[in-house]
C-alpha positions as CSV (number, residue, x, y, z in Angstrom):
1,X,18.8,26.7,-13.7
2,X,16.3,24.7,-16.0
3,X,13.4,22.9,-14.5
4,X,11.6,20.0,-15.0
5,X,9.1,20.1,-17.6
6,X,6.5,21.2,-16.2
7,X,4.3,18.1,-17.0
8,X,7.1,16.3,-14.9
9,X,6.3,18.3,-11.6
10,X,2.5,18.1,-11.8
11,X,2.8,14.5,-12.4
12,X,5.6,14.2,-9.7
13,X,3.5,16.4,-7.3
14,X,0.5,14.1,-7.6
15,X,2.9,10.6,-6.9
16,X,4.7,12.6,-3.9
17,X,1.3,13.0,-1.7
18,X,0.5,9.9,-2.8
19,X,3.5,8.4,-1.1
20,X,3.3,10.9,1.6
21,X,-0.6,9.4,2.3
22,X,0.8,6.1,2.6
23,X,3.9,6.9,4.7
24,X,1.7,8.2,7.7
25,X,-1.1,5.8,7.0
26,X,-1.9,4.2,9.9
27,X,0.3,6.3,12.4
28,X,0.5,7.5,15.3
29,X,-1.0,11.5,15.0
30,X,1.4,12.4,17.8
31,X,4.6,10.9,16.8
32,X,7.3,13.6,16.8
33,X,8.9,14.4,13.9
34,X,13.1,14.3,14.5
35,X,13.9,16.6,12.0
36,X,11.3,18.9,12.3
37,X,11.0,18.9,16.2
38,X,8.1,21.4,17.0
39,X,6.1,19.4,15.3
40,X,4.1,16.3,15.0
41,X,3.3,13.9,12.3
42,X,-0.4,14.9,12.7
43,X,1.5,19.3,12.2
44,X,3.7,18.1,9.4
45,X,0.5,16.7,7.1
46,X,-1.5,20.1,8.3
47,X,1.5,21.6,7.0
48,X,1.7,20.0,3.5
49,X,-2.1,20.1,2.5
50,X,-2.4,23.5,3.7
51,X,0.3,24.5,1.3
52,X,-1.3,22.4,-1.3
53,X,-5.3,23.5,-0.9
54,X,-4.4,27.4,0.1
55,X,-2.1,27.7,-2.9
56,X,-5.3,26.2,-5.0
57,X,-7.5,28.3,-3.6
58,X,-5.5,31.4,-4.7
59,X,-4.1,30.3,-7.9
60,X,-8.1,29.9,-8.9
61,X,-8.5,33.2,-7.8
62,X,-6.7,35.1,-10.4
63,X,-5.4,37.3,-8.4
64,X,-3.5,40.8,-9.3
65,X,-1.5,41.6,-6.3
66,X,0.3,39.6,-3.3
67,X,-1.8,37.2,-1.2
68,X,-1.0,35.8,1.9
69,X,-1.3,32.2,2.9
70,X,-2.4,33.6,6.4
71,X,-5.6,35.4,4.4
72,X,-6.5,32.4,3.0
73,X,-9.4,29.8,4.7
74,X,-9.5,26.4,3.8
75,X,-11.8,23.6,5.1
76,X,-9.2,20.5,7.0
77,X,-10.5,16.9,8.1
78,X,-11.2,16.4,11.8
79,X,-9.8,13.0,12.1
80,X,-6.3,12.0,11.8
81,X,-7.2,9.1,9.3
82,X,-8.7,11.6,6.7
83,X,-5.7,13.6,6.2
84,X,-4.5,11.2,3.4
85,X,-7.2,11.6,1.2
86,X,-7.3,15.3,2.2
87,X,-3.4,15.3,0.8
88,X,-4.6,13.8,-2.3
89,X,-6.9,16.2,-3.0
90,X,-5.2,19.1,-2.4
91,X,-2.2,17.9,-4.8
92,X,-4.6,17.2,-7.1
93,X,-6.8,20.9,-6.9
94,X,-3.4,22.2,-7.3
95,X,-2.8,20.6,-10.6
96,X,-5.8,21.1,-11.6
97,X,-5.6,24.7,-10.7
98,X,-2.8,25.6,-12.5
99,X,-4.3,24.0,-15.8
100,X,-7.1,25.6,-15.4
101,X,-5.0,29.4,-15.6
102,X,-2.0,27.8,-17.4
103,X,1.4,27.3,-15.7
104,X,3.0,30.7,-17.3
105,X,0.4,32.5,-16.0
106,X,1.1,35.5,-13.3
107,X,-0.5,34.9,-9.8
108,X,0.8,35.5,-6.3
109,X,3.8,33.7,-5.0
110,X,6.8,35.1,-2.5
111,X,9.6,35.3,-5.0
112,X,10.1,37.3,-7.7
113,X,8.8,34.1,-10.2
114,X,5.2,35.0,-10.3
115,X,3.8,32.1,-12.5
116,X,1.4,29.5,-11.5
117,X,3.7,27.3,-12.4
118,X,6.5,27.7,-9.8
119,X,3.3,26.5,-7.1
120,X,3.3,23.2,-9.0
121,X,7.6,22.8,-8.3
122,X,7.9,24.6,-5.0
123,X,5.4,22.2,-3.6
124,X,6.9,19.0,-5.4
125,X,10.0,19.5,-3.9
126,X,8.3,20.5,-0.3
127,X,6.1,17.0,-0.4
128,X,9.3,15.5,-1.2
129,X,11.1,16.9,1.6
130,X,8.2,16.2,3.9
131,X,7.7,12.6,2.9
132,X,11.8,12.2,4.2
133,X,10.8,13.8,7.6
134,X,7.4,11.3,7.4
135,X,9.8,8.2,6.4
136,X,12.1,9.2,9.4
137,X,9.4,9.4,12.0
138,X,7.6,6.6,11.4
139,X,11.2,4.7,10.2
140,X,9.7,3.7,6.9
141,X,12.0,3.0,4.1
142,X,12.6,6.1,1.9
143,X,13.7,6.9,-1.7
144,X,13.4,9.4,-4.2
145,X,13.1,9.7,-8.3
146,X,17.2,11.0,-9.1
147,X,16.5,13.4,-11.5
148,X,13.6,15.1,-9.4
149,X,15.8,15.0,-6.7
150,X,18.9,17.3,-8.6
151,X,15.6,19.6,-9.6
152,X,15.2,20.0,-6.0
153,X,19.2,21.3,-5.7
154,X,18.5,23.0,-8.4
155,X,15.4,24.7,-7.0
156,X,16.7,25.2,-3.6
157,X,20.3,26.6,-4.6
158,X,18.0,29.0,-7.0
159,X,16.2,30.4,-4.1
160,X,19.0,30.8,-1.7
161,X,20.5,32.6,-4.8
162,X,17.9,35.0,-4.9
163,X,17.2,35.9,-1.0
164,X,20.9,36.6,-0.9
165,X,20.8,39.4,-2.9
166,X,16.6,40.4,-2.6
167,X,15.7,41.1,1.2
168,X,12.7,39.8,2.6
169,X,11.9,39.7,6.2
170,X,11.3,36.0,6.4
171,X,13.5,34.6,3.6
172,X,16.4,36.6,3.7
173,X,19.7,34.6,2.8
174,X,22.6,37.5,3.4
175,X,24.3,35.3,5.9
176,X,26.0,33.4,3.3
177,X,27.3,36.3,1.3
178,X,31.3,36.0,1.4
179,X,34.7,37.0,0.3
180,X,34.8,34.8,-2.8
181,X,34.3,31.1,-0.9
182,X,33.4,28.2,-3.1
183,X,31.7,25.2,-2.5
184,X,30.8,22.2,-5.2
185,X,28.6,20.2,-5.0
186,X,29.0,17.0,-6.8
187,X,25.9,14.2,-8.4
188,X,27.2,11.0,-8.8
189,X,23.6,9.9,-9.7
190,X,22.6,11.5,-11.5
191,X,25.7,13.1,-12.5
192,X,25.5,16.9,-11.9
193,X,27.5,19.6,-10.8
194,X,26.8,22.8,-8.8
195,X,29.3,24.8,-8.2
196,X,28.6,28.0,-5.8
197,X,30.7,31.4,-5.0
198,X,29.9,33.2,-2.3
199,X,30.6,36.9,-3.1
200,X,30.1,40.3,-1.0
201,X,26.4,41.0,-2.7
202,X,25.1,37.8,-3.7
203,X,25.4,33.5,-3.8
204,X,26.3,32.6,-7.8
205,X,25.0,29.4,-8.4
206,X,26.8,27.8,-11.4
207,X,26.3,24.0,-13.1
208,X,30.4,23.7,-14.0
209,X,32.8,21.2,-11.9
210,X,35.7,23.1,-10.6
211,X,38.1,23.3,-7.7
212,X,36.7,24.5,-4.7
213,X,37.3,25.5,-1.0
214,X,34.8,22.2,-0.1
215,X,33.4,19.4,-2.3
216,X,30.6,17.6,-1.1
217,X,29.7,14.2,-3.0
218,X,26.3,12.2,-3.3
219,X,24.0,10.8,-4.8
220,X,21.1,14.1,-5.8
221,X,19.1,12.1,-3.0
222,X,21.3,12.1,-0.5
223,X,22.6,15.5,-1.0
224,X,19.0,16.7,-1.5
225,X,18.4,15.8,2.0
226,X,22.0,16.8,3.6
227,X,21.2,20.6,1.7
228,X,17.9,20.9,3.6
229,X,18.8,19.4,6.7
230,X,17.7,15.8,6.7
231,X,20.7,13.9,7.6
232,X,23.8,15.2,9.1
233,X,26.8,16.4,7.2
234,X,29.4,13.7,8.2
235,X,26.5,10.8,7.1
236,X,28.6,8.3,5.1
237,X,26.2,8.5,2.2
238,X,28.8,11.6,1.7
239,X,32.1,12.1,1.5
240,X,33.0,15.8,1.8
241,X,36.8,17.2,1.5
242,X,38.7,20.3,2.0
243,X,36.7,22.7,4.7
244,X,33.7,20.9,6.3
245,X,33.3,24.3,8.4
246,X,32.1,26.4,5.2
247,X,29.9,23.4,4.6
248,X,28.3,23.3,8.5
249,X,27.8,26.9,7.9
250,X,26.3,27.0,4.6
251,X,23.9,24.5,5.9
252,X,23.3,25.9,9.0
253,X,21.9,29.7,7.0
254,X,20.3,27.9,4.5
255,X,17.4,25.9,5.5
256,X,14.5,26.8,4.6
């Protein structure tokens, strides 16, 4: 589906760990995160700038061929308090980095979408994401932009699209491969459709309203966070008819 312009993401990117910084300012390092429960707060902003400043690092690079994260070295803070600014930086290196080669450019990345670009929404809609787990821990209030949220269904639904069909060690999404099952589900704000068919070699993701084995109806926010996990599938920011099991399930296989 189409993206965000890119100018959109990079400026989004830079406001998300922004409001990431300021949603574990002043924290406790150790609180655990409920919806991420192997980790702390102090893990879950490793996590982020990591992501940002390693991504960076090899976008800057110009590399030909596949890079791991894990064969990347990055320098982190040693205090708590300086991961903030260490977030801010990173978001913005990334920017800057994929400026620097252009967002079209090829570079290394784990899908089949090699451009710089995809770094610059990939980790947009991870900060925002993140920032809910942050917001939840620290029981902050939490709210996001509605049209960067439906990018994020968009961008998620995209990839669970293409690990259904591609196999990958890590990523693979076979699991919810079917017989033909539909689910929608349905924006009211902003008002979006996405309809997907579960068929025997693949997930079709489609933008049409249609009838369907289960609807699911939100706000783009609140199904953002429902898709990945965030809050629980009967939450009454929802309303979801026909079978709530294909729903469970399609949640359940496709977290990422």
């Amino acid at each position: 589906m189409k993206s965000l312009s890119h100018d959109r993401l990079a400026a989004a990117l830079t406001d998300e760990a922004e409001r990431f910084a300021a949603t574990i300012s002043g924290a406790d390092p150790d609180l655990r995160v409920p919806t991420c429960p192997e980790w702390t707060l102090r893990d879950l902003a490793r996590h982020v700038g990591l992501a940002y400043h390693k991504s960076a690092a090899i976008i800057a690079s110009r590399p030909t061929g596949y890079v791991p994260f894990e064969a990347v070295t990055v320098d982190e803070p040693s205090g708590f308090a300086d991961l903030g600014g260490w977030l801010r930086d990173g978001a913005a290196r990334l920017v800057a980095a994929v400026a620097e080669v252009g967002p079209e450019t090829p570079t290394s990345t784990w899908t089949p979408d090699r451009r710089a670009g995809f770094w610059t929404r990939r980790l947009t809609h991870e900060t925002v994401v993140h920032r809910a787990d942050a917001a939840l821990a620290t029981g902050t209030p939490y709210a996001v932009d509605a049209e960067l949220a439906a990018d994020g269904i968009d961008e998620g639904l995209d990839l669970v699209a293409v690990f259904s069909r591609q196999p990958h060690p890590a990523l693979d999404r076979s699991s919810v491969r079917g017989r033909g099952e539909t689910l929608l589900f349905h924006a009211t704000e902003p008002k979006r459709d996405w309809l997907v068919r579960r068929t025997p070699s693949e997930v079709e993701i489609g933008d049409e309203a249609a009838d369907a084995d289960v609807v699911v109806e939100g706000r783009a926010a609140d199904l953002l966070l429902a898709l990945t996990g965030r809050i629980a599938e009967d939450d009454p920011r929802l309303t979801v008819s026909g079978d709530a099991g294909l729903f469970r399930h399609w949640r359940e296989n496709t977290r990422f």
